[in-house]
N, C-alpha and C positions, 0 to 999 in steps of 0.2 A: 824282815821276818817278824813275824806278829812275837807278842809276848808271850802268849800260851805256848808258844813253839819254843821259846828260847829260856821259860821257867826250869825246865832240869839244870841245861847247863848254870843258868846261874845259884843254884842251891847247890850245886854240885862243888860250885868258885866259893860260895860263903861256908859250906861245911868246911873245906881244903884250907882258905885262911884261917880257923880255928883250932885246926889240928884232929889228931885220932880222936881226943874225947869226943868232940863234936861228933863226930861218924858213929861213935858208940851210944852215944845219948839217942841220936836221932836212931841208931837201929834198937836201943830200946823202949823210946815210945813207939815205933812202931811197931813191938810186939805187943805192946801194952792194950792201946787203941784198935790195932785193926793187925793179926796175926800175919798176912799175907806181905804187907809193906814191909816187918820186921825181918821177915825172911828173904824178900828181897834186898833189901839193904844191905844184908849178911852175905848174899848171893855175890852180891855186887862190892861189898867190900874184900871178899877172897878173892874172886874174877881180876879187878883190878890191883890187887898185893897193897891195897891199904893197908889189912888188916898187920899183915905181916911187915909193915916199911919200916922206916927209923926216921926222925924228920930229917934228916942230911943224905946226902948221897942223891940216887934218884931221883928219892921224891922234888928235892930241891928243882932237879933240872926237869923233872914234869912241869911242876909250879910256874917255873920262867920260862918253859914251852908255851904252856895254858895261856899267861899274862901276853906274852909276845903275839901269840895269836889273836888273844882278844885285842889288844893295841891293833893290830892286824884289821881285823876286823871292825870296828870302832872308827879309826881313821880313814878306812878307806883305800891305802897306801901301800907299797911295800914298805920294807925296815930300811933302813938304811942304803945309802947311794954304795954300789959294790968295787967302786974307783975304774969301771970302763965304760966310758960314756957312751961308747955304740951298744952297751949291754943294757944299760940306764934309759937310752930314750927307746930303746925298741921295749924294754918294757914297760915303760911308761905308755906308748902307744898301743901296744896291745890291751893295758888294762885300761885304757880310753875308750877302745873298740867294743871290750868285751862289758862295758860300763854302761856304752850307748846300746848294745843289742839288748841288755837285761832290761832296758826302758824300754826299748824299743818292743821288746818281748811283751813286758811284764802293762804297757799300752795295748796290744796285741789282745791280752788275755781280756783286759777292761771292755773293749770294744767286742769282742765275744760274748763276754756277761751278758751284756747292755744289751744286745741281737737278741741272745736266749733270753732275758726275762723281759723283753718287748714282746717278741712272739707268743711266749705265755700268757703274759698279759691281754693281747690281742685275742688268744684261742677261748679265753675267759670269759673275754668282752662281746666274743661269737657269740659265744656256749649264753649267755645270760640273755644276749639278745632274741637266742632261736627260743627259749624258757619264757620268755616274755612273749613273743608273739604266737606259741602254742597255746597258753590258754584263750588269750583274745582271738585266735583261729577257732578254738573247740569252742566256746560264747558263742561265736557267729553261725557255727553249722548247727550246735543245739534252736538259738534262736530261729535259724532258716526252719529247721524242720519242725520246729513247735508252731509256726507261723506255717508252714505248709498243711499241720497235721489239723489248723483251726479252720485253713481254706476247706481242706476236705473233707471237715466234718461239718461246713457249713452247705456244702451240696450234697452231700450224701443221705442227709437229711429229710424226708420228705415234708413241707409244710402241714402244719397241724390246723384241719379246718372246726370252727367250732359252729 
């Protein structure tokens, strides 16, 4: 996942290890700077019972949800072996499975790209070509008939005797 994509969550993990102030400083620069940010921030701190937590209790086990997941994610892995090995290797093999189709997948999408801006490329390469030999087409019809229009002013002409 790119980083533009995954910048909330993490500002989200750095305000959270800092505590409430954090969350209220950053809601009010953001009313300060740009009104709309501060107000969602505000939004998003009551939505999620920031506003109102205490640091023990929940939030704690938000906190060690959040951390877990990211290790989660991060590693690659599940948590811990759950002590039934046919539970262990069949999910080990499913997240093998589902490991190789995300490549497998996310190969899929590359080789699509690569199609689509080949062929644009090409429709380009068309388009500049028919561009190019239109006016060296329109050169050759002007010169044909400016060379016709000298033929036929050179006969139509009658000799001038003196």
């Amino acid at each position: 996942m790119s980083t533009v994509a995954t910048w909330p969550a993490q500002a989200e993990n750095w305000l959270d290890e800092r505590g409430k102030g954090a969350w209220i400083a950053a809601m009010v620069l953001g009313f300060v700077f740009f009104w709309p940010v501060g107000l969602a921030l505000l939004a998003y701190m009551i939505w999620s019972k920031r506003m109102f937590s205490h640091c023990s209790g929940g939030h704690d086990r938000q906190m060690k949800h959040r951390h877990a997941r990211r290790h989660f994610h991060r590693h690659g892995r599940g948590f811990h072996d759950s002590g039934n090995s046919a539970f262990d290797a069949y999910k080990a093999d499913t997240l093998e499975r589902l490991e190789r189709e995300q490549r497998d997948f996310e190969a899929f999408l590359e080789r699509l790209r690569a199609a689509r801006d080949k062929a644009e490329f090409d429709e380009f390469m068309a388009e500049r070509a028919r561009a190019a030999q239109a006016p060296d087409a329109q050169e050759q019809s002007q010169e044909q008939s400016q060379e016709q229009g000298k033929d036929s002013d050179k006969t139509d002409v009658p000799p001038v005797e003196i």
